[in-house]
C-alpha positions in Angstrom: -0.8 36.9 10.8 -2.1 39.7 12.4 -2.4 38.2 15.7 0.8 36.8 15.4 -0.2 33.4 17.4 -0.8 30.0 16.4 -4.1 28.4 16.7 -5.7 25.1 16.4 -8.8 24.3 14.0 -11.0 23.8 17.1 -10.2 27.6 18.2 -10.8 29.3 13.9 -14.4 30.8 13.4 -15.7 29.2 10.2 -12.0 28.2 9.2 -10.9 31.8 10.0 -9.7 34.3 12.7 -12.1 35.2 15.0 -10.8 38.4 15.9 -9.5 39.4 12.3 -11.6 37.2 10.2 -8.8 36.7 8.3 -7.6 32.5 6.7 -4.5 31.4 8.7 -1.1 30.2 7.5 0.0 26.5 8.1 3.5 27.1 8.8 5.5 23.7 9.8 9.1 24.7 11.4 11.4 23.9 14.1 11.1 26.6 17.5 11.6 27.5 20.8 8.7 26.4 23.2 7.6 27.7 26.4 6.2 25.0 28.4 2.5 26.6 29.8 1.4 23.4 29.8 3.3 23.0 33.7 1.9 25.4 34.6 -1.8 25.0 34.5 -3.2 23.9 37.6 -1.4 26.7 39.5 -3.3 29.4 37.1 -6.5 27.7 37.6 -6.1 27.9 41.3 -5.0 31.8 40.8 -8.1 32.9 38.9 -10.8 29.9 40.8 -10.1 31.4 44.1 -9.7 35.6 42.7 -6.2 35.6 43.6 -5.5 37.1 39.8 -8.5 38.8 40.1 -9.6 38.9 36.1 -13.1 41.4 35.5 -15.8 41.2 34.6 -16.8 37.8 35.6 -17.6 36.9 31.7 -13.9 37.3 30.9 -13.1 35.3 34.2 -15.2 32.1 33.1 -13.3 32.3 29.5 -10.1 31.9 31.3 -11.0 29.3 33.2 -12.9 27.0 30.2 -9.5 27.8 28.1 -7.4 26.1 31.1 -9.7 23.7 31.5 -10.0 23.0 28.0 -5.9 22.2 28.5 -3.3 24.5 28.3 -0.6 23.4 24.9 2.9 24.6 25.1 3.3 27.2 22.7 6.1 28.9 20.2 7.6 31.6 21.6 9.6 32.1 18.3 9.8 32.2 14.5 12.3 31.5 11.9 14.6 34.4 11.1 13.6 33.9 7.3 9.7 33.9 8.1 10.4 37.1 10.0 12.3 38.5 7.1 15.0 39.3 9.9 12.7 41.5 11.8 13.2 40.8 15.4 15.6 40.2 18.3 17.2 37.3 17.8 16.7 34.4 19.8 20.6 33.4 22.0 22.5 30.7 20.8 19.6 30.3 18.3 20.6 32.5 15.5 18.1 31.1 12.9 15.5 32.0 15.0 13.7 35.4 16.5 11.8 36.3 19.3 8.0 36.8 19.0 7.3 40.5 19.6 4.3 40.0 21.6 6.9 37.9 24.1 9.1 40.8 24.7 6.0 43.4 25.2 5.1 41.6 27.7 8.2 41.2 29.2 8.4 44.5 28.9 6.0 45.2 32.0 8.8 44.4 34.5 12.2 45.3 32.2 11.1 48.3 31.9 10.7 49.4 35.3 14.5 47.7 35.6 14.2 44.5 36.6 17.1 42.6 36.4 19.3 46.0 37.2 20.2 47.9 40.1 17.1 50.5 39.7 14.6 50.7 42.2 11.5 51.5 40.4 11.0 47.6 39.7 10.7 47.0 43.6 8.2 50.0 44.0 5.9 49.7 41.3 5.7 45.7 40.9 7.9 43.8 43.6 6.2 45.2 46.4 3.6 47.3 45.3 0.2 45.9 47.0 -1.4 46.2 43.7 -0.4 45.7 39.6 -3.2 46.2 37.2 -3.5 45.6 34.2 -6.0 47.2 32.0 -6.6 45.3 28.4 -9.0 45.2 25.3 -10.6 41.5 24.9 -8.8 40.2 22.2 -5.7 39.8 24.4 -7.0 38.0 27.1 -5.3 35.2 26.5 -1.2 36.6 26.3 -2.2 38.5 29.8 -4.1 36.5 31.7 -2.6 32.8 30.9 0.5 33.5 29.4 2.1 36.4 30.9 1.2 34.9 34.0 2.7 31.4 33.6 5.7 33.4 32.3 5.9 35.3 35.8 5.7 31.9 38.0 8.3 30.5 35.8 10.4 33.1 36.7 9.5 33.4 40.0 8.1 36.6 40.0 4.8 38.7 41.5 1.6 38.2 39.4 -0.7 40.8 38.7 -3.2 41.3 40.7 -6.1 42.3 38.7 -6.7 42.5 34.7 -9.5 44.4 33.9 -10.7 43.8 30.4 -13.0 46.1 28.4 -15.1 45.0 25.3 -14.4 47.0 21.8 -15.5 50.5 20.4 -17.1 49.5 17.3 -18.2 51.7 13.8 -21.2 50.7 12.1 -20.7 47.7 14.3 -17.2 46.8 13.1 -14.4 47.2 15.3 -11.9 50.5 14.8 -9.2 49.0 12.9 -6.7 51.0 11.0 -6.4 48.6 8.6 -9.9 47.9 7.5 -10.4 51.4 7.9 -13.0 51.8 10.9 -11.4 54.8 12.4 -12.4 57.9 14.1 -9.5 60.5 14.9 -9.8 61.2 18.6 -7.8 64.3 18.3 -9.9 65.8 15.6 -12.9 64.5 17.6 -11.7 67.0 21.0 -10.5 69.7 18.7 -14.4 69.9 17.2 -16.1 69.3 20.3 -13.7 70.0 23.4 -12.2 67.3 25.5 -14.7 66.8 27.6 -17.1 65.9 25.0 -15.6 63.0 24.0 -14.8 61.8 27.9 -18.4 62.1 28.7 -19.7 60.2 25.5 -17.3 57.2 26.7 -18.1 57.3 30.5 -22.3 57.7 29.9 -22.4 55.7 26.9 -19.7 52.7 26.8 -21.0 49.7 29.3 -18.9 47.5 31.5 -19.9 44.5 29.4 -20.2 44.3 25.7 -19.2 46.4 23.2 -20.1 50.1 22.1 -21.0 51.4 18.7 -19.6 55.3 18.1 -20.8 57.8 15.6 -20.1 61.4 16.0 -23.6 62.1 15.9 -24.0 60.2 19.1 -21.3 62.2 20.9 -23.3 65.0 20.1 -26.4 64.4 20.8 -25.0 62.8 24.8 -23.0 66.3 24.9 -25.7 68.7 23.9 -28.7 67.0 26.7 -26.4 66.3 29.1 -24.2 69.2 29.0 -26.5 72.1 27.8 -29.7 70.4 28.7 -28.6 69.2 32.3 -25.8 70.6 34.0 -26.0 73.5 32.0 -29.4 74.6 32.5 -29.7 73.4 36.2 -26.5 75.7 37.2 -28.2 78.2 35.4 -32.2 77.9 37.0 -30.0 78.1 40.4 -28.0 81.1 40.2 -30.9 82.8 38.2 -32.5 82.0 41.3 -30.1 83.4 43.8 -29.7 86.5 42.0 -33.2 87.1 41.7 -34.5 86.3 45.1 -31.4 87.0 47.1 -29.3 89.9 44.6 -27.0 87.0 44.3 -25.9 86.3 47.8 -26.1 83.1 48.6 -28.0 82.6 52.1 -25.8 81.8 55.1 -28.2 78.9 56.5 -27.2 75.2 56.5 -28.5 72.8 53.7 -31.7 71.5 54.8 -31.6 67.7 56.4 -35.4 67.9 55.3 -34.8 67.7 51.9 -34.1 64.4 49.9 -30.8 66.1 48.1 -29.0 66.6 51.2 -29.1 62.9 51.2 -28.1 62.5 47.8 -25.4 64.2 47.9 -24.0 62.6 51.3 -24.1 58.9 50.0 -22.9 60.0 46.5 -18.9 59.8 47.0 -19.3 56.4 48.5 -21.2 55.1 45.5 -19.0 56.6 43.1 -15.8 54.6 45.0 -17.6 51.5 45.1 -18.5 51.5 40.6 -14.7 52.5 40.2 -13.6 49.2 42.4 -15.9 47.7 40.4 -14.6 49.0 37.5 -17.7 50.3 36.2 -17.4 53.8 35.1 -20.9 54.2 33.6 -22.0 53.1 37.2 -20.1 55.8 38.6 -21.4 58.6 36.5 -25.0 57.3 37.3 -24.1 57.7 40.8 -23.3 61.6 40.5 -26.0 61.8 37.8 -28.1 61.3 41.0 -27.5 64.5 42.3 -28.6 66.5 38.8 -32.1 64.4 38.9 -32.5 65.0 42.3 -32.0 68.8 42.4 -34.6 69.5 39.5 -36.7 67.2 41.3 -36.3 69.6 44.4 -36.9 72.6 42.5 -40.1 71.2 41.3 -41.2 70.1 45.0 -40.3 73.5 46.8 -41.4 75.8 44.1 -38.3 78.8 44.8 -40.8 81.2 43.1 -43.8 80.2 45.1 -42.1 81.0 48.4 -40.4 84.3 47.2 -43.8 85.4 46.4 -45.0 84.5 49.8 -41.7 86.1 51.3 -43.0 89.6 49.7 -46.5 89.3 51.6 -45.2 89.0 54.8 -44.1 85.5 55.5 -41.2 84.8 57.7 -41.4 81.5 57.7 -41.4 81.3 53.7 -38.2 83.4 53.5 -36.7 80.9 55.9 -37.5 77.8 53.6 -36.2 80.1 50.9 -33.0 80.4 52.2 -33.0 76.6 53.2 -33.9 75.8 49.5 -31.5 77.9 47.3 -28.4 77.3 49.8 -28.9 73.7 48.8 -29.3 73.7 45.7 -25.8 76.1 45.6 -24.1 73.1 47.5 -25.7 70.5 45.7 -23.9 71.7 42.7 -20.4 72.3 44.1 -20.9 68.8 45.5 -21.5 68.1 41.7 -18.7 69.7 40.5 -16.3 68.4 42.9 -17.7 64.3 41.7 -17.1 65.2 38.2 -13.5 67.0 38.4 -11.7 63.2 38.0 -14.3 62.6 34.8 -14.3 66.0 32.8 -12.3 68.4 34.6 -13.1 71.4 32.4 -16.9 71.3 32.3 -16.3 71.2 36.6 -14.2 73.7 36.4 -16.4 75.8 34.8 -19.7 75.2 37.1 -17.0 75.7 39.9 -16.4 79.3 38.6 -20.0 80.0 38.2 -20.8 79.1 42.0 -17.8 81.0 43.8 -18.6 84.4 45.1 -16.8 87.1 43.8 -17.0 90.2 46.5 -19.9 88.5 47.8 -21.8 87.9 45.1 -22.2 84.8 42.9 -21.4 85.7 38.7 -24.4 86.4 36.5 -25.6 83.3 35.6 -24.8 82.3 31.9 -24.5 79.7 29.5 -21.8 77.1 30.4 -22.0 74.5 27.6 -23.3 76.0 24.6 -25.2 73.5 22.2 -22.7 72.1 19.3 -23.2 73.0 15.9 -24.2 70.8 13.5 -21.3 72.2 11.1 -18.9 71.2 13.5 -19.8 67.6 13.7 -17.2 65.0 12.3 -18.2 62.6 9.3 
């Protein structure tokens, strides 16, 4: 019942749901088919050759084996009496109703007006270059077999991709309202800031396979990599620059010497190819680069070593200074600038902390306090 779908015996877990692990009703009545069954070959040609591009590849092969396995025609509605009248009612077929899932899907075109004179149906799915659809795993099926055979019956553009993430899970059960596996996202962002909770998900959820949440997690990602990395690397570099240099940051060009300059340049590109991928904890890796690299440069160059070298006379030591700290500065605004689309405030505040004001950069301070225990959700 609560997927709403019929299933054969071959397809329960142990007699039961697999994705509510709930017993299933045996319901013998007379409705209105759709025939997927004509339409098989054509989606295994589609998803074979990565014309309906479906990702990742795991979800992919699960298409294919289902079509393989043959593809039944299916009930696309119910009796009005089992559906206790809930529904829209099927035309000309008044003792019957239309599956909700049927319409939601159908949805996806009407309501960008297909079928009517507005032109928001032409530009965002008739000939748009891409239509992607992003969906959890346990509706695979309805959007990459069904909705699809639904669009070439109609002839109609297909999506183009379906990307399909795994589940969120508590105490390893998935968040279900109903068996009460929930965390309140909202009271999650209002404890811990928005950002927070974005982070956790992008640094912590893979690609592949689901991801177990506890608040304690979120804080514990939030408090070493905001406090304990961006934090306290914005903070070592514009200690630095007011200590050696009042503040000012030096005029020369970001050394080509250096192994962060390098970093940084190939950073963008690596970022753009994870999110094609659709692999978001990829992505972050990639800019997560940039924060390794630039205590690693600290550590090599030694600011302190050369300031004191600066003070007894040495030209050339107040030259690699310069070199050092101005590319450590852009290193970071590079940083910002790769984490704006991921957690806009936290770059916004790093942002802040490396523009001049009247020629000076701000006193360096804390930018991501540590969370407080008290204010951790349970």
């Amino acid at each position: 019942m609560g997927c709403e779908q019929f299933y054969t015996p071959d397809e329960l877990v142990d007699g039961r749901c697999g994705e509510h692990g709930t017993e299933p009703q045996l319901v013998a009545e007379e409705n209105w088919f759709f025939r997927l069954s004509r339409y098989a070959d054509r989606i295994h040609q589609l998803t074979s050759s990565g014309d309906l591009r479906i990702e990742p590849v795991a979800r992919r092969n699960e298409v294919l084996a289902l079509v393989e396995g043959g593809l039944h025609d299916f009930s696309v509605s119910r009796s009005h009496s089992r559906a206790r009248g809930w529904g829209i009612p099927v035309p000309d077929g008044p003792s019957q109703v239309v599956y909700v899932w049927w319409d939601a899907l159908g949805n996806y075109v009407t309501s960008l007006g297909y079928g009517t004179d507005d032109t928001a149906y032409d530009q965002w799915w008739a000939t748009s270059e891409r239509r992607v659809h992003l969906v959890g795993k346990g509706v695979v099926r309805f959007h990459a077999v069904y909705w699809p055979a639904m669009l070439l019956s109609a002839g109609l553009p297909l999506p183009t991709d379906i990307l399909v993430h795994d589940y969120l899970t508590v105490d390893g059960r998935k968040i279900s309202k109903s068996a009460g596996t929930t965390v309140d996202p909202a009271a999650l962002a209002a404890a811990h800031g928005t950002d927070a909770v974005r982070w956790w998900h992008l640094r912590d959820v893979p690609r592949v396979g689901d991801a177990d949440f506890t608040p304690d997690r979120l804080t514990a990602r939030a408090d070493a990599d905001f406090a304990g990395g961006l934090g306290n690397l914005v903070h070592r570099i514009v200690t630095m620059v007011h200590r050696f240099r009042g503040g000012t940051v030096p005029v020369s060009a970001p050394s080509s010497g250096l192994a962060l300059v390098d970093v940084c340049w190939k950073v963008p590109g690596l970022v753009d190819a994870a999110l094609a991928d659709f692999d978001f904890r990829r992505a972050i890796r990639a800019v997560w680069n940039i924060v390794e690299e630039a205590n690693r440069c600290i550590d090599a160059t030694r600011p302190w070593e050369l300031a004191r070298a600066e003070r007894q006379g040495d030209g050339e030591a107040a030259k690699r200074l310069d070199t050092v700290l101005v590319t450590l500065v852009t290193a970071c605004r590079v940083l910002a600038d790769e984490l704006r689309s991921f957690i806009p405030d936290a770059a916004t505040r790093i942002t802040a902390q490396l523009t001049p004001v009247e020629g000076r950069l701000p006193a360096a301070q804390p930018l991501f306090p540590r969370l407080q225990e008290d204010t951790r959700l349970v």
